[in-house]
Wavefront OBJ file of the C-alpha trace (Angstrom):
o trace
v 120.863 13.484 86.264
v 118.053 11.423 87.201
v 116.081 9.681 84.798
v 113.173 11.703 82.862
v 110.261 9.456 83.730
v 107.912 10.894 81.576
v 109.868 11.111 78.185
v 112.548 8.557 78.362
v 110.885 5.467 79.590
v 106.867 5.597 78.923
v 106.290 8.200 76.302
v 107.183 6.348 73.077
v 104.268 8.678 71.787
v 106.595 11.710 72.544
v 109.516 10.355 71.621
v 107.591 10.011 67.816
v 106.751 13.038 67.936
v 109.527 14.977 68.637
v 111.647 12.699 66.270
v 109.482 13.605 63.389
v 109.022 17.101 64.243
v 112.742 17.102 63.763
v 112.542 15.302 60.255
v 109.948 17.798 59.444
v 111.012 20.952 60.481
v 112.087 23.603 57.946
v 114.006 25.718 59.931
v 116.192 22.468 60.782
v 116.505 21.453 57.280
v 117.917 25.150 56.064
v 120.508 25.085 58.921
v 121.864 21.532 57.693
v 121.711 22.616 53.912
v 123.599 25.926 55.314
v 126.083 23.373 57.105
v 126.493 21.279 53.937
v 127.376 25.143 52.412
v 130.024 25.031 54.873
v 131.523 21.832 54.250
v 131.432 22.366 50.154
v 133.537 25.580 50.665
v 136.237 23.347 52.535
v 135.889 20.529 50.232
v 136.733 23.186 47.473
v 139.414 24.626 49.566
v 140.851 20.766 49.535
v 140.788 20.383 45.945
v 143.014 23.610 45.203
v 145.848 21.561 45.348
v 144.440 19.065 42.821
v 146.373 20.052 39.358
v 144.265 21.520 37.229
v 143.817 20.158 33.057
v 142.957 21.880 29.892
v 142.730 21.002 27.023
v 142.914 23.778 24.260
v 143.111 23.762 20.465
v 142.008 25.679 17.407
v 142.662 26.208 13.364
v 142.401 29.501 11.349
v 143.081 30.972 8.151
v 145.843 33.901 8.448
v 146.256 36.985 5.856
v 148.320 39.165 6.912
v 151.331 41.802 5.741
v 154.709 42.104 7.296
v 157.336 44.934 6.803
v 160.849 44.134 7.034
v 163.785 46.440 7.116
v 167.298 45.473 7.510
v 170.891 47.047 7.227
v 171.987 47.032 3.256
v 174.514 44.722 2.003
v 176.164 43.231 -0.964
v 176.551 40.144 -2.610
v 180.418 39.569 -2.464
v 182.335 39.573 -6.058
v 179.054 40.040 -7.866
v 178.225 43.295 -6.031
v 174.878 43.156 -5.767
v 173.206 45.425 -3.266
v 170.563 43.535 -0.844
v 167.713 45.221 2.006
v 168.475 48.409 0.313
v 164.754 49.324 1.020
v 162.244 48.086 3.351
v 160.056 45.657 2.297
v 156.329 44.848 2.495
v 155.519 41.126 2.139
v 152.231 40.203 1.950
v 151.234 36.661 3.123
v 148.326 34.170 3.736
v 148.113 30.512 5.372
v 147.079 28.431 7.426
v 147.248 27.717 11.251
v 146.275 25.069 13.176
v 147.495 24.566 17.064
v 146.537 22.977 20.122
v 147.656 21.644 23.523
v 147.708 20.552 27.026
v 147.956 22.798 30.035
v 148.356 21.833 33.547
v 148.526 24.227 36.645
v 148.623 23.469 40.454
v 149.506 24.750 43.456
v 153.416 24.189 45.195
v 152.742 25.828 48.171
v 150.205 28.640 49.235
v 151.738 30.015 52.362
v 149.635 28.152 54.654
v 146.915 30.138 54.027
v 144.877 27.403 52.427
v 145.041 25.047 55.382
v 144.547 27.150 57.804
v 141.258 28.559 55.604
v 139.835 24.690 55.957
v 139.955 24.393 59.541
v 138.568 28.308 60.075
v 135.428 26.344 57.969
v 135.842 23.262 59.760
v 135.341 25.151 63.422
v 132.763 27.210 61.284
v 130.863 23.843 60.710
v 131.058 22.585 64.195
v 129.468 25.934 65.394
v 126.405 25.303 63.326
v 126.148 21.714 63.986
v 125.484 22.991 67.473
v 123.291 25.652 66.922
v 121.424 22.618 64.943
v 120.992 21.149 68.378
v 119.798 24.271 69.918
v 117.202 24.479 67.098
v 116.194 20.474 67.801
v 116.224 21.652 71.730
v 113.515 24.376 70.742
v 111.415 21.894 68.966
v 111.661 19.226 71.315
v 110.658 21.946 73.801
v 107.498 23.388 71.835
v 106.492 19.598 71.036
v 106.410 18.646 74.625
v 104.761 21.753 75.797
v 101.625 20.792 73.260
v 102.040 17.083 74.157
v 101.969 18.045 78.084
v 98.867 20.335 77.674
v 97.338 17.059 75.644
v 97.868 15.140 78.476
v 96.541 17.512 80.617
v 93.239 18.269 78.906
v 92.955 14.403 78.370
v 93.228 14.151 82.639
v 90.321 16.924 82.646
v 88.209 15.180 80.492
v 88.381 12.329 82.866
v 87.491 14.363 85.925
v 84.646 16.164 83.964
v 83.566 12.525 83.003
v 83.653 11.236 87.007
v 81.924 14.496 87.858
v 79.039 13.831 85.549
v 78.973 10.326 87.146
v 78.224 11.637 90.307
v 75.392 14.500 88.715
v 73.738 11.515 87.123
v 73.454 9.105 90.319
v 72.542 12.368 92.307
v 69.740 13.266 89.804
v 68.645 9.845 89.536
v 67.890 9.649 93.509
v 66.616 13.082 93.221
v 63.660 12.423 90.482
v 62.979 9.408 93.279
v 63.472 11.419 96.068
v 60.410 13.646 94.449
v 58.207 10.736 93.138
v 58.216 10.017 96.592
v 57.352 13.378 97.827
v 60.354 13.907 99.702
v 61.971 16.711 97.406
v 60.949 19.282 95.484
v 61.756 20.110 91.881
v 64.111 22.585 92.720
v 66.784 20.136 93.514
v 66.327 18.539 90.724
v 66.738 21.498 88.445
v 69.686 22.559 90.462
v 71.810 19.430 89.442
v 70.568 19.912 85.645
v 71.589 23.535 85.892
v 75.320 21.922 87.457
v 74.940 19.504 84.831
v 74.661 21.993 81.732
v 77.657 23.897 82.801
v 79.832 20.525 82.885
v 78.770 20.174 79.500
v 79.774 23.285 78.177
v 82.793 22.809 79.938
v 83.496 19.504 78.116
v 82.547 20.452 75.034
v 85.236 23.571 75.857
v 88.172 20.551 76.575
v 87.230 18.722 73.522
v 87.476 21.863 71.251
v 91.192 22.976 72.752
v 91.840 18.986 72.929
v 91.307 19.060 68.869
v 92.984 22.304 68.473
v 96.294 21.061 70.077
v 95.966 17.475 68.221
v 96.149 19.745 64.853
v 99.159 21.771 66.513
v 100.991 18.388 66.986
v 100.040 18.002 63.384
v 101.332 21.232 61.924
v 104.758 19.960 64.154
v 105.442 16.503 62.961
v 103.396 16.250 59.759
v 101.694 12.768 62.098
v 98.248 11.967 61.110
v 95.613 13.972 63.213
v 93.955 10.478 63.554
v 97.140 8.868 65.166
v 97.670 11.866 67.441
v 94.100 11.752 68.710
v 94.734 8.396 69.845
v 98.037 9.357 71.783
v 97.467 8.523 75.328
v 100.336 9.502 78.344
v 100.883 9.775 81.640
v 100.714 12.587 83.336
v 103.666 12.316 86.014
v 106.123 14.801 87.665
v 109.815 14.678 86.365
v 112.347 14.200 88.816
v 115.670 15.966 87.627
v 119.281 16.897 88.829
v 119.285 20.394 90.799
v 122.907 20.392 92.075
v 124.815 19.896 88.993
v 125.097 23.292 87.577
v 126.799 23.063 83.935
v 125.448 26.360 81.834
v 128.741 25.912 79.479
v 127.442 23.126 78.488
v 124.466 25.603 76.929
v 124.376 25.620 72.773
v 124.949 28.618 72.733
v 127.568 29.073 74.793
v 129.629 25.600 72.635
v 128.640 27.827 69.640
v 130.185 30.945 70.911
v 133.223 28.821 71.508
v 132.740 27.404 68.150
v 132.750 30.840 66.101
v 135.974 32.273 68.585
v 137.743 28.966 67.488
v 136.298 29.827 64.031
v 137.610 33.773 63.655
v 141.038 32.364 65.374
v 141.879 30.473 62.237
v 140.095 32.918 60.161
v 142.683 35.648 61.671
v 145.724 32.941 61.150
v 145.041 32.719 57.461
v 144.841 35.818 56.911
v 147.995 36.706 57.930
v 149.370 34.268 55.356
v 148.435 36.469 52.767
v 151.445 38.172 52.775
v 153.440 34.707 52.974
v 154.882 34.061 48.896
v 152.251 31.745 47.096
v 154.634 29.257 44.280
v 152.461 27.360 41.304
v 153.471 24.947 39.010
v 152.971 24.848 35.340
v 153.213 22.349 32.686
v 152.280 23.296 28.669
v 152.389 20.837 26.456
v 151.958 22.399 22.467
v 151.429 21.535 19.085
v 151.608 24.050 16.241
v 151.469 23.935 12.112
v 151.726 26.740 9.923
v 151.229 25.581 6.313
v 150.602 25.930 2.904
v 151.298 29.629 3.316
v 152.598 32.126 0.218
v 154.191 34.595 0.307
v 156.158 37.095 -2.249
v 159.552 36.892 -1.853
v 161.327 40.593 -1.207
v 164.245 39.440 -3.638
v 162.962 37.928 -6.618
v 159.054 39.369 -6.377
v 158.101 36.243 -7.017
v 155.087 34.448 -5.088
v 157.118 31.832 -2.650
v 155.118 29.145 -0.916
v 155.898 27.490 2.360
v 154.584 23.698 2.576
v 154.676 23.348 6.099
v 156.833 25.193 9.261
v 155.513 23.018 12.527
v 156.381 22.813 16.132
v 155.688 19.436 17.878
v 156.024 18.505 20.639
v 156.501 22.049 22.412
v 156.988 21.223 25.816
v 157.206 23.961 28.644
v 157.271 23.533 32.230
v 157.372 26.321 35.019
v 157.120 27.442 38.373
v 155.463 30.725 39.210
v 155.272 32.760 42.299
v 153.193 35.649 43.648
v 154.243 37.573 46.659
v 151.597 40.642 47.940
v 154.265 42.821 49.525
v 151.443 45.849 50.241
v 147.505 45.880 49.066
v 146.447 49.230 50.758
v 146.195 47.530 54.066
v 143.345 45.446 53.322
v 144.680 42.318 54.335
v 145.800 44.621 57.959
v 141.778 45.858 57.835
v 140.719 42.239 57.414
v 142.873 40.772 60.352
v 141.994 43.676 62.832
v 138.181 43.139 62.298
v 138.591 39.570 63.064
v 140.287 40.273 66.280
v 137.863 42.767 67.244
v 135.008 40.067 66.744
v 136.975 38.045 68.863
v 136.989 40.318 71.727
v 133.175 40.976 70.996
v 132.625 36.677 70.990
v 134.662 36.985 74.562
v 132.115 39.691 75.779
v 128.652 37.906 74.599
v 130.248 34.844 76.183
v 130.812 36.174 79.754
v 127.613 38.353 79.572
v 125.964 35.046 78.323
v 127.464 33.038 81.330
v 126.551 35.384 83.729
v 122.711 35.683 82.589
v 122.729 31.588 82.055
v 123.328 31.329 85.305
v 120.824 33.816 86.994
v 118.433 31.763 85.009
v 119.295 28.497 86.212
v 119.191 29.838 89.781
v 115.799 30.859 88.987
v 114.858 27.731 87.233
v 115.988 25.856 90.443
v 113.883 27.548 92.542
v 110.815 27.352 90.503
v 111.234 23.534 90.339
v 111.692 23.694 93.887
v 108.237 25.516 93.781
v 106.872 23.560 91.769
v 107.190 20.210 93.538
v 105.986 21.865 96.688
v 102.817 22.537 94.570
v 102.262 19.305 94.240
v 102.077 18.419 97.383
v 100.151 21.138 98.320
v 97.597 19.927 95.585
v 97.230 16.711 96.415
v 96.667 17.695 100.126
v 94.169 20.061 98.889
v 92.206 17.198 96.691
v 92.296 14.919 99.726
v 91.156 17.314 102.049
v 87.947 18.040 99.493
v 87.370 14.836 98.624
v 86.477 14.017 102.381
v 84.197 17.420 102.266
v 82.387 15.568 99.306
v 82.247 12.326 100.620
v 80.427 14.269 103.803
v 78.677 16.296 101.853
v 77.112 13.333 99.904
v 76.477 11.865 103.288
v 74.682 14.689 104.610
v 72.617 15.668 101.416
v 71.225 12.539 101.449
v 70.607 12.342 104.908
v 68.616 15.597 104.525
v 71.018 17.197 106.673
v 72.116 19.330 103.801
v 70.763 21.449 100.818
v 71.071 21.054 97.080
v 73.375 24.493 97.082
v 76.411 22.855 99.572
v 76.065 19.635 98.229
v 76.817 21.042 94.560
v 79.458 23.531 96.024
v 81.399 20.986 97.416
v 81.243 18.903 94.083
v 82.425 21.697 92.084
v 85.259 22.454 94.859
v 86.447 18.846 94.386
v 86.446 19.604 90.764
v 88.563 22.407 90.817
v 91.013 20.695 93.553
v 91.451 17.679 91.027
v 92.486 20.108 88.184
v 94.374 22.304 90.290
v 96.555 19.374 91.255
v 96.624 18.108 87.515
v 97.882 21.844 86.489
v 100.303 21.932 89.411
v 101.700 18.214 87.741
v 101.987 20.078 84.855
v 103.995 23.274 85.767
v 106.374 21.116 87.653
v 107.154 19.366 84.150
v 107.247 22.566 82.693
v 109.904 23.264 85.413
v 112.134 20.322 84.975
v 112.141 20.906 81.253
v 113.044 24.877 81.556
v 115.711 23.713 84.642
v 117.150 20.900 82.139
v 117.689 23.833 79.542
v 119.077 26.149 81.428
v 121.727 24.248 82.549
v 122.812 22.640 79.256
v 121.697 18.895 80.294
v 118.736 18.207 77.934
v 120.125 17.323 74.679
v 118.902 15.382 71.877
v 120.084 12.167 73.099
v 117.316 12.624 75.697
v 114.654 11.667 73.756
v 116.428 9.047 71.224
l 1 2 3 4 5 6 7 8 9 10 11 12 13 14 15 16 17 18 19 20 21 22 23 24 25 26 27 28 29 30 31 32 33 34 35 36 37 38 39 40 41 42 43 44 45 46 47 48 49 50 51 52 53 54 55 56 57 58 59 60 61 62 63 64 65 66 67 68 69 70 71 72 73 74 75 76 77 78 79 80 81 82 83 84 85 86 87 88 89 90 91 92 93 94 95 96 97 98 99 100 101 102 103 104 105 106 107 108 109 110 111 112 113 114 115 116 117 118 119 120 121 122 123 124 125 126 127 128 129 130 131 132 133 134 135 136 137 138 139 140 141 142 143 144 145 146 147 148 149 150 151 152 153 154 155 156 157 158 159 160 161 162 163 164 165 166 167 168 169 170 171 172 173 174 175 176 177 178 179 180 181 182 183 184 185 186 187 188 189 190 191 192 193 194 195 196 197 198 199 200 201 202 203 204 205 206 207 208 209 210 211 212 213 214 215 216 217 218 219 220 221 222 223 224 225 226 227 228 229 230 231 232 233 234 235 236 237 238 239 240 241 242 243 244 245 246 247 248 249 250 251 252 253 254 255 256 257 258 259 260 261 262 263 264 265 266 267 268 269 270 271 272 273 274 275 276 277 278 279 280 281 282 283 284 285 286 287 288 289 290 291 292 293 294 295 296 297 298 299 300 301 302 303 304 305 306 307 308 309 310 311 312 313 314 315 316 317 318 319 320 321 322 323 324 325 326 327 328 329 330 331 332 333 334 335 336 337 338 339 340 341 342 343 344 345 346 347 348 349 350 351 352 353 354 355 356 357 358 359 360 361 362 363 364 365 366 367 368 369 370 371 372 373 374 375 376 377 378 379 380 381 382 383 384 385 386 387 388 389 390 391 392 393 394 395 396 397 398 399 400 401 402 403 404 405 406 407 408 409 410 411 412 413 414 415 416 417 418 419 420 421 422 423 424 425 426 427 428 429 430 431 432 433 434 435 436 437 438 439 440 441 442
């Protein structure tokens, strides 16, 4: 690709612009905070195989009543009959307990790591479509920019046209002190003179409108814009190289098929066994509880019955052998948005292309223009030069004189609008085949 004159080498003002447009821009800054989303749902994915601790604990009073029936017996030699009835035994005491637990995960049927990289290809797709987004910014800034430079080139001619009405008036009001003119001339020119006015103040008020647009863009002072002064010159760009995959949106389509691959690969883990780890550490206490005892009906007391340490350790599995085909639901709508990706891909390619054909050939067009316009602008500019000549010779009236001055006009700004449109073109030709990226215009 041949080097963009215009924006890479002596536009620093552009450049600016379009950087802080980027900084700026809303719509940017929600697609990178939905991208950070993205990489917070892997980054919790990660940490699901970080063991898990709790700490748990607590102390209450208990009251309570328990019912006990066992078989009858006898004490031996003394015969004395035990459990013959059930008994009720009231109670009240107190419990305090607490403890450690600690769970992670063994192995989760691949379903985990294969989730992280369906986010990670998830992230890469909207990194690009960030770029697309910076493309269409870039774009809209240097369409303003262009029409600023454009506008300033029109003031200039307008300016150099008014040059010309003033000297021609001047030798006119001598021409008619002298008695060689007549007044009409002179009110001719004034009459050419108040339409260039209009038509400057016209260029100033679209010249301050498009300063505040650049404004509203990049958030630059309108003070700092106004002073922004480019060159207007014709971009000279690659039109063999054709390279539409290289298109954001076709990289993002790629992206999201990558994306719904894993997505589809994890799900089918589902029904791979899942195995967790546990490990409980306890303490408990039960005391000063009292109780009547069912032999003696007598109030009993028990100081303290405790537990510590309680250690228990674990391993737990979970295996979904059939969920009502949900999981079969799930994998078949990700293969059908496969297939769907494949089509908008191919239909994508095909129109990416037409365009760039058509792009081609309106660059083509467009640097034809050019030097059609400039022929034009010489060709009137020798008409004017005449025409001067021959107005002043008396060999020609007011009327042709100030024709050919306003058809010198017009051939100036036609060939400063034709400059234009073939920038337009190199920028639309650049897009359409993938090859103007951000690190254009760093």
């Amino acid at each position: 690709m041949l080097p963009l004159v215009g924006v890479t080498q002596s536009d620093p003002d552009l450049v600016m612009l379009i950087n802080r447009t980027w900084e700026k821009s809303y719509v940017l800054s929600n697609q990178q905070l939905e991208r950070e989303l993205t990489k917070e749902d892997a980054a919790l994915l990660k940490k699901k195989f970080i063991p898990t601790l709790s700490v748990s604990g607590g102390y209450g009073y208990e009251l309570s009543r328990f019912k006990v029936d066992l078989d009858p017996t006898t004490i031996p030699i003394i015969n004395i009959p035990l459990f013959s009835d059930a008994a009720s035994i009231p109670t009240r005491g107190n419990v305090l307990n607490g403890g450690i637990n600690s769970q992670f995960v063994l192995f989760s049927g691949g379903q985990i790591p294969a989730a992280i990289k369906a986010l990670e290809a998830k992230e890469k797709a909207q990194a690009i479509m960030e770029d697309k987004t910076r493309l269409d910014l870039a774009d809209e800034v240097i369409k303003a920019y262009e029409q600023l430079l454009l506008l300033q080139q029109v003031e200039i001619v307008l300016e150099e046209t008014a040059k010309r009405l003033d000297a021609e008036k001047i030798l006119v009001d001598r021409s008619i002190s002298a008695g060689l003119t007549t007044p009409y001339d002179r009110k001719k020119i004034e009459a050419a003179m108040l339409g260039l006015a209009a038509k400057r103040e016209e260029t100033a008020g679209k010249r301050n409108l498009l300063v505040k647009l650049l404004h509203t863009y990049s958030g630059i002072g309108v003070d700092t814009i106004s002073k922004f002064r480019g060159a207007l010159m014709p971009l000279l760009v690659d039109t063999i190289t054709n390279t539409v995959v290289n298109r954001p949106e076709v990289k993002a389509l790629e992206a999201s098929t990558i994306a719904l691959q894993l997505k589809q690969k994890a799900l089918k883990k589902e029904f791979v066994p899942k195995v967790a780890g546990l490990v409980s550490l306890q303490y408990f206490n039960l005391f000063d509880m009292k109780f009547k005892s069912p032999l003696t009906d007598r109030d009993l007391k028990l100081n303290t019955f405790q537990a510590a340490p309680l250690l228990f350790m674990g391993v737990g599995f979970k295996w979904e052998v059939f969920n009502s085909g949900k999981t079969r639901s799930e994998i078949r709508q990700a293969q059908l948005e496969i297939k769907k990706n494949a089509n908008t891909r191919s239909e994508a390619l095909e129109k990416l292309d037409l365009l760039w054909q058509q792009s081609k050939l309106e660059y083509q067009v467009a640097n034809h223009n050019i030097l059609i316009k400039e022929k034009q602008e010489e060709i009137n500019k020798d008409a004017l030069d005449i025409a001067t000549r021959s107005y002043r010779e008396g060999l020609m009236g007011i009327t042709e004189r100030l024709a050919a001055e306003m058809e010198y006009q017009q051939a100036v700004l036609d060939k400063w609008l034709a400059i234009q449109a073939q920038r337009r073109a190199a920028v639309q030709l650049l897009k359409s085949n993938g090859t103007l990226n951000p690190k254009i215009f760093q």
